[in-house]
VOGU-3710 file (C-alpha; in Angstrom, 3 decimals, decimal comma):
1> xxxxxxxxxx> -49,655/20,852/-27,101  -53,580/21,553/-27,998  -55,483/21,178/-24,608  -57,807/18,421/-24,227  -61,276/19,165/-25,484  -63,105/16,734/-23,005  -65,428/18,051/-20,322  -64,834/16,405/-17,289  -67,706/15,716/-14,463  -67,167/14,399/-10,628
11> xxxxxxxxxx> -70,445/13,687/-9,283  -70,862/13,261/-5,417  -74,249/10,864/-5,567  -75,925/9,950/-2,268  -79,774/8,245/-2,521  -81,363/11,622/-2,769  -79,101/14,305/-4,344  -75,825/14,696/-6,961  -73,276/16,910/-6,055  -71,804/18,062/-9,988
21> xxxxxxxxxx> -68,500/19,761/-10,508  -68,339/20,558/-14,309  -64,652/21,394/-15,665  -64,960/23,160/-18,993  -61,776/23,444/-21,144  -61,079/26,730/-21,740  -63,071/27,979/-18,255  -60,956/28,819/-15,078  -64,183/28,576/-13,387  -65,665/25,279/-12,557
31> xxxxxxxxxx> -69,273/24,989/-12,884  -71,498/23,409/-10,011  -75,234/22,808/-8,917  -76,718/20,081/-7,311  -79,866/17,733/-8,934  -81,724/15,420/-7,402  -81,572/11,766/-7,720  -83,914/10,778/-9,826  -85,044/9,412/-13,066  -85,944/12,798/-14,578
41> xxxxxxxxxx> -83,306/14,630/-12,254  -80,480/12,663/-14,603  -82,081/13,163/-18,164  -81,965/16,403/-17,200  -78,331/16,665/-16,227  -77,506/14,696/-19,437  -79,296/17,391/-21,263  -77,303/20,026/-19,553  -74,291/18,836/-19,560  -74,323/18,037/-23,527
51> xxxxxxxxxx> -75,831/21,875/-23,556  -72,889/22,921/-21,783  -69,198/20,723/-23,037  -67,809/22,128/-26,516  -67,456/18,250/-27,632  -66,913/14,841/-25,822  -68,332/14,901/-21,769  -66,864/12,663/-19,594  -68,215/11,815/-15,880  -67,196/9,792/-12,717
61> xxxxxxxxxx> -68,283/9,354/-9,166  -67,462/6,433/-6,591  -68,778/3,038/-6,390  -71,116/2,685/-3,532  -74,790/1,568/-1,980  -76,681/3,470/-4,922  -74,991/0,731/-7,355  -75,003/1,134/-11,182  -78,045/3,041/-11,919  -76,927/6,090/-12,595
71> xxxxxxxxxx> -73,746/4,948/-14,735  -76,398/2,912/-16,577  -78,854/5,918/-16,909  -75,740/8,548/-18,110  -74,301/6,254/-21,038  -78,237/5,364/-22,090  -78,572/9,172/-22,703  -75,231/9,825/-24,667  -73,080/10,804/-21,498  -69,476/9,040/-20,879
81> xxxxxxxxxx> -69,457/7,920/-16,963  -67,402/6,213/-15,083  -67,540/4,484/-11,977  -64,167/4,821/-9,780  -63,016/2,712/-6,882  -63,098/5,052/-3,670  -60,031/3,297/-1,607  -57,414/4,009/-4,115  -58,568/7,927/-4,565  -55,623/10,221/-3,339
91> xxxxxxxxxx> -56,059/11,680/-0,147  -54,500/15,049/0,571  -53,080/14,218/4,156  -53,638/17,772/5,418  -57,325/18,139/4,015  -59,689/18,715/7,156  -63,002/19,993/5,272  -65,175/17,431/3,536  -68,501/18,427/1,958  -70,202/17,071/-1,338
101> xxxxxxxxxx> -69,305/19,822/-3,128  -65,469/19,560/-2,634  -65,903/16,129/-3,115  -67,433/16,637/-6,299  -64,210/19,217/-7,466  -61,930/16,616/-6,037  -63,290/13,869/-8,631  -63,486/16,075/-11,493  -59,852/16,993/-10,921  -58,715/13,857/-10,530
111> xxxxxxxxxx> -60,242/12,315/-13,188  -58,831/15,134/-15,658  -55,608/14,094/-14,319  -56,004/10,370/-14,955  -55,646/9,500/-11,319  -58,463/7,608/-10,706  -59,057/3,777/-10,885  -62,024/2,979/-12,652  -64,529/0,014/-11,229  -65,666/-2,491/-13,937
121> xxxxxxxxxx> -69,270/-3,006/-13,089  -71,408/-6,003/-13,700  -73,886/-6,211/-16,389  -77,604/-6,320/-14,611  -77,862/-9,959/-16,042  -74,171/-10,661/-13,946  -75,059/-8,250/-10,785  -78,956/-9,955/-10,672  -76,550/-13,665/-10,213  -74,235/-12,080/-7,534
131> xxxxxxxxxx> -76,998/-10,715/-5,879  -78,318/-14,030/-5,856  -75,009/-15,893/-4,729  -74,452/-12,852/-2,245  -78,658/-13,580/-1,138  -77,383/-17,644/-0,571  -74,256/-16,524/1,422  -76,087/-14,107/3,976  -78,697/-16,828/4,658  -75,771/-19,521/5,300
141> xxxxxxxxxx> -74,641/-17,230/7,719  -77,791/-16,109/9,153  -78,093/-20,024/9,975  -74,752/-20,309/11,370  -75,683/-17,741/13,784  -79,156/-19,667/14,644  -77,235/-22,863/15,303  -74,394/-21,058/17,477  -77,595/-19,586/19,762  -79,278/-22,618/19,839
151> xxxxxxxxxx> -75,807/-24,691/20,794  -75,367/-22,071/23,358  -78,722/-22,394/25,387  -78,137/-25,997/25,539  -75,012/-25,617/26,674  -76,008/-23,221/29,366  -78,355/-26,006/30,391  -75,486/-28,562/30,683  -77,812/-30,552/27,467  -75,103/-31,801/25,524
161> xxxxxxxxxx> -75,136/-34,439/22,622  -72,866/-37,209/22,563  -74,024/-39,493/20,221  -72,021/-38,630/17,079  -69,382/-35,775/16,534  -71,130/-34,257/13,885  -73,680/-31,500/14,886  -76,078/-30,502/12,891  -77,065/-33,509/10,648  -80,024/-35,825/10,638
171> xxxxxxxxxx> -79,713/-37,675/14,008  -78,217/-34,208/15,620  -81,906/-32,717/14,490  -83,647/-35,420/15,752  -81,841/-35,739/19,120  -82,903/-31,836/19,380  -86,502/-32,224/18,452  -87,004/-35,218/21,419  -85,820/-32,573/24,401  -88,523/-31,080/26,846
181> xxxxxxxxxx> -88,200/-28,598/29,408  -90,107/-27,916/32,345  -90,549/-23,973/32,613  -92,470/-22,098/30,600  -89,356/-19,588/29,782  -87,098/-22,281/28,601  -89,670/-23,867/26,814  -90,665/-20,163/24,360  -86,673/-19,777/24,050  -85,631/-23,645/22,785
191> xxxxxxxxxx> -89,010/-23,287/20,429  -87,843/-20,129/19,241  -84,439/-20,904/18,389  -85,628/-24,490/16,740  -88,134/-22,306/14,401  -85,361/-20,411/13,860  -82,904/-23,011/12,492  -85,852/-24,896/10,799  -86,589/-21,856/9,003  -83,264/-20,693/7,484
201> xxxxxxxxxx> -82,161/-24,419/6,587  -85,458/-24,414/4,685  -84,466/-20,966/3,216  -81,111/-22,004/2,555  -82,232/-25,173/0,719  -84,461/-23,447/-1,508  -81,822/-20,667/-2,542  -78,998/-23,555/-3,189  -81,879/-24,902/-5,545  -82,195/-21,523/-7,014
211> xxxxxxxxxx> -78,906/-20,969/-7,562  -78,089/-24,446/-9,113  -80,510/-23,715/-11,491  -79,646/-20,394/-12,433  -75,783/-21,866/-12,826  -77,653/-24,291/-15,175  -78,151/-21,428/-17,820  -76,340/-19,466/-19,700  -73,312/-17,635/-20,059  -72,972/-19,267/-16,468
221> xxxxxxxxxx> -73,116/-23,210/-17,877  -70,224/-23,459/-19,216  -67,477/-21,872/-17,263  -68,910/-23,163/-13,653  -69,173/-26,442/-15,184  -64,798/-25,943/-15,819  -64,409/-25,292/-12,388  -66,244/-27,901/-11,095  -63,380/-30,089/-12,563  -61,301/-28,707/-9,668
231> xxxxxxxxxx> -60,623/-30,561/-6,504  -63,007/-28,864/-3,606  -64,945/-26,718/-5,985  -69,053/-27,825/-6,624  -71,525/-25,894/-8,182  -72,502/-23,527/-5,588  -68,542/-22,247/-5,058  -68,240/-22,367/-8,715  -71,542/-20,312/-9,200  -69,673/-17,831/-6,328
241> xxxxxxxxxx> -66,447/-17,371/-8,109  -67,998/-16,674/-11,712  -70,920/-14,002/-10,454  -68,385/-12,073/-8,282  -65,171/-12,476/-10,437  -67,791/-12,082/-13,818  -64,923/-11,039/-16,516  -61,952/-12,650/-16,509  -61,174/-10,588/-19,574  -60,320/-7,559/-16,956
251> xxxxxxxxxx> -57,556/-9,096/-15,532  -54,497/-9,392/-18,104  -52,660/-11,622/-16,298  -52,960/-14,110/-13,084  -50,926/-11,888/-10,444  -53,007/-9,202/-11,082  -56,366/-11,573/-10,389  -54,378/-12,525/-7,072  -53,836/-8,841/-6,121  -57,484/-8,051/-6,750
261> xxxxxxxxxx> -58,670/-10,735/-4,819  -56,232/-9,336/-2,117  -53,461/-12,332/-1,696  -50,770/-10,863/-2,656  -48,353/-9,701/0,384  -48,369/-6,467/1,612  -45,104/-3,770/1,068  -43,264/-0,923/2,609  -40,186/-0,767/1,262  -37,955/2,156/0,237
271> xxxxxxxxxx> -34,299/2,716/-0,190  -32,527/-0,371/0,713  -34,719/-1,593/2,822  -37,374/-4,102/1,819  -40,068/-4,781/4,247  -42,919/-7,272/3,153  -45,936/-8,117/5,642  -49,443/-10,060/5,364  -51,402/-10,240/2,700  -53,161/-6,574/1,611
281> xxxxxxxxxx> -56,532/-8,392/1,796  -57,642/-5,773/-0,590  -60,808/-6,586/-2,780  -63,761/-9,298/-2,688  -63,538/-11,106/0,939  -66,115/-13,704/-0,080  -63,957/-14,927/-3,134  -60,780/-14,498/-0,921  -62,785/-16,813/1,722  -64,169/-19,402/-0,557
291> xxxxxxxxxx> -60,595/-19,819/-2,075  -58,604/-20,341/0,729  -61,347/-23,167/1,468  -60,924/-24,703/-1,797  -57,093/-25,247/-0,999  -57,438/-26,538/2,701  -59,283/-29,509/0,290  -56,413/-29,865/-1,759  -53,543/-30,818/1,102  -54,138/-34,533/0,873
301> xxxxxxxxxx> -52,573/-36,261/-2,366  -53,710/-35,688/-5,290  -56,571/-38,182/-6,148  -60,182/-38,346/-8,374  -62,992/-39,639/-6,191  -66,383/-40,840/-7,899  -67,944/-37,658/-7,583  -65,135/-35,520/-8,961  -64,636/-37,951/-11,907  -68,566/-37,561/-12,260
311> xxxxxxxxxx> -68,599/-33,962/-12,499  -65,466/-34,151/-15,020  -67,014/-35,963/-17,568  -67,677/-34,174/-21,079  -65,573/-31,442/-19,512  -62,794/-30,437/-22,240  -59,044/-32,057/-21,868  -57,423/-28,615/-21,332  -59,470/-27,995/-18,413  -59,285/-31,652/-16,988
321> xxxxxxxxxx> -55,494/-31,121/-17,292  -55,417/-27,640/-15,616  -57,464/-29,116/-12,579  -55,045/-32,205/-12,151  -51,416/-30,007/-11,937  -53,517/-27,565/-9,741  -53,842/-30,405/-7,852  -50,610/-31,899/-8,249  -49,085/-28,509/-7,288  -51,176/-27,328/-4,570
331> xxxxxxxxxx> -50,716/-30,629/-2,799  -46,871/-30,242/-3,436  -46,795/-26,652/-2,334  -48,246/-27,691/1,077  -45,916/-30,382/1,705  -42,597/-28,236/0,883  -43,702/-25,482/3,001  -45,030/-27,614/6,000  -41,778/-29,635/5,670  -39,677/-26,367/6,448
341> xxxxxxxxxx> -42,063/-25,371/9,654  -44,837/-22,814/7,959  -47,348/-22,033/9,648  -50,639/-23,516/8,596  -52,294/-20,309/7,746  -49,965/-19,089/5,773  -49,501/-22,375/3,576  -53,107/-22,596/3,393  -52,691/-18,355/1,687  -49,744/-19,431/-0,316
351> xxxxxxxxxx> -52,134/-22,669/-1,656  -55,157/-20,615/-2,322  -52,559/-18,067/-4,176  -51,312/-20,803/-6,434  -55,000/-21,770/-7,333  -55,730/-18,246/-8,366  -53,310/-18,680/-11,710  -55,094/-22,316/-12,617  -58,597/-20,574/-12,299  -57,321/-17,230/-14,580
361> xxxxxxxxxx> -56,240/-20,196/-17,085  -58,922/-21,986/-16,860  -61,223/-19,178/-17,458  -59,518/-16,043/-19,375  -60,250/-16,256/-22,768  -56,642/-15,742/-23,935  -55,182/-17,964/-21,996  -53,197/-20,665/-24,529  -51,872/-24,013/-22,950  -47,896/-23,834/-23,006
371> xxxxxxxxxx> -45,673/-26,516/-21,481  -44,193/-25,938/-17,847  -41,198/-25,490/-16,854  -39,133/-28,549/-16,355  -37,112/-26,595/-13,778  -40,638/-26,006/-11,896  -41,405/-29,382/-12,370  -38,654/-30,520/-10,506  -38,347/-27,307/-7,845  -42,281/-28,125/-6,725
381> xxxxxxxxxx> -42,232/-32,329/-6,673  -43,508/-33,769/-3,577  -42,822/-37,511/-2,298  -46,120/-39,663/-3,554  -46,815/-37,243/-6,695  -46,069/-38,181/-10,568  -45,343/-34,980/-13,029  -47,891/-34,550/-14,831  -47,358/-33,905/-19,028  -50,624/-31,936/-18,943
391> xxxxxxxxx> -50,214/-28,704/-20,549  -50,871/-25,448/-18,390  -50,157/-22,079/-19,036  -47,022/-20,856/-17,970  -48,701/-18,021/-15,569  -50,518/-20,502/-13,563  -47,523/-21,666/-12,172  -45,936/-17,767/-11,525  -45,792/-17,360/-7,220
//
């Protein structure tokens, strides 16, 4: 067997230097130096390293805080590069030295020996929307906090509202804007913390504008407008889903979309002995989070209210039927399981698992409608719910 002619690079990058481990075929040595990060620090490396490999060069180093840049930069200038995920890199258990520059040999090893798992990175057009959606999400939760410390102080000051049970609306922020107090300390603290929530729910506001509007153009139109045919999905979750998730085409089927998006359950089996625990919660947390919201929505019977049916309209029929046996189903899966005594939590995992395979259908390009299973049908039916003849693709329905 001829040996394989690639050169293969592991690059240790931090924000100011690059670790590089060069293997050359036909070299027991490895070569190594270390450039800065830069610009002209990279066209230089490219220039080296296609100075340097006999024929095809092929690099790697692990996704982290420097981003894309330098993946970008390396395939601009004629270099292969590749951007691995750093969790599933193998781990030598009895390895106690780490510096860049073994870290650098490591990944040029293992990517000679194909044991690395590459990262498919965003396009800057798809990472400028996440970073967007991701912008939107931190100041939701920056608010969350302001409310919990303003809720807090009042509390501390036995000021309690009573007038409604829901916090935070109109007459909530009205109630809150009539209270004095006397001292001078309590006074710069409740002003503070009222600045503070008027400010981010300002923020907030604008950024769900921003985002609406950026979800209004395209290649983002068209498939957030599809999920927005889904019970409990609007345009801001929808936006969510398609910047993070950004090709569907990466994921050949549905379970491996659910064991991406980490809810799948976890395994340690071997031998005879099978031993399954919670879900590996591996992956994108904020999709994982968002989805298991969309399916607390869909535990009541299935039903189109005004603004659902408004958002469906012009909407193709596959799609429209997709979104009514996702509901059909996820509304059926909730009332099996809570009929035999699951807990909530996990029917609410096992729901938002389900919904994954409707959204891979609804979205993956190569997904053709197929009739279900009659034997699912039947397995799945809930008291209150009609089978639907809808087409969906036979995946969607897999567990």
């Amino acid at each position: 067997m001829s040996e394989d002619p690639t050169t293969y690079v592991g690059l240790d990058v931090h924000k100011d230097t690059i670790q590089v481990a060069v293997l050359i075929p036909g070299r027991s040595e490895i070569l190594e130096w270390t450039e800065a990060h830069n610009a002209e620090s990279i066209r230089r490396l490219a220039r080296r390293l296609l100075r340097e490999a006999p024929e095809s060069v092929e690099c790697c180093y692990e996704a982290g805080p420097t981003g894309y840049f330098l993946q970008r930069k390396l395939r601009s200038l004629g270099i292969g590069c590749t951007v691995v995920a750093p969790s599933l890199i193998p781990i030598k258990p009895g390895a106690h030295i780490k510096t860049d520059r073994r870290d650098a040999r490591k990944l040029a090893e293992l990517f000679r020996a194909n044991l690395l798992t590459e990262v498919h990175p965003p396009s800057e057009t798809d990472e400028a929307f996440r970073d967007l959606c991701r912008c939107r999400g931190q100041a939701q939760r920056d608010l969350l906090r302001a409310q919990h410390r303003m809720s807090k102080f009042l509390l501390r000051r036995h000021v309690i509202y009573q007038q409604t049970k829901h916090h935070w609306g109109t007459r909530h922020m009205a109630w809150i804007r009539t209270l004095k107090f006397e001292d001078s300390s309590s006074r710069a603290v409740f002003e503070s913390y009222l600045l503070a929530v008027d400010q981010l729910s300002e923020r907030l506001h604008q950024l769900d504008l921003k985002v609406a509007a950026a979800a209004e153009q395209k290649p983002y139109r068209e498939p957030v407008a599809w999920l927005r045919c889904f019970r409990g999905i609007d345009t801001l979750t929808a936006a969510c889903i398609v910047a993070e998730l950004h090709d569907f085409r990466r994921f050949p089927n549905p379970r491996s979309l659910m064991a991406y998006l980490g809810l799948v359950p976890s395994e340690h089996s071997s031998g005879k002995r099978e031993s399954r625990g919670p879900i590996t919660k591996a992956g994108n947390s904020h999709i994982r989070r968002l989805l298991v919201g969309v399916a607390l929505k869909n535990r009541h019977k299935p039903r189109i209210t005004g603004p659902l049916l408004h958002r469906r309209q012009g909407q193709p029929g596959r799609i429209l039927a997709l979104a009514d046996r996702a509901q059909e189903r996820l509304y059926a899966r909730f009332w099996r399981m809570t009929q035999r005594g699951v807990i909530h939590p996990k029917v609410t995992v096992a729901m938002a698992r389900e919904l994954v395979g409707y959204l891979w259908a609804a979205l993956h390009p190569d997904a053709l409608p197929t009739r279900p299973d009659p034997g699912s049908e039947k397995s799945c039916k809930a008291p209150g719910v009609q089978a639907s003849p809808s087409p969906v693709p036979s995946q969607a329905a897999s567990q």
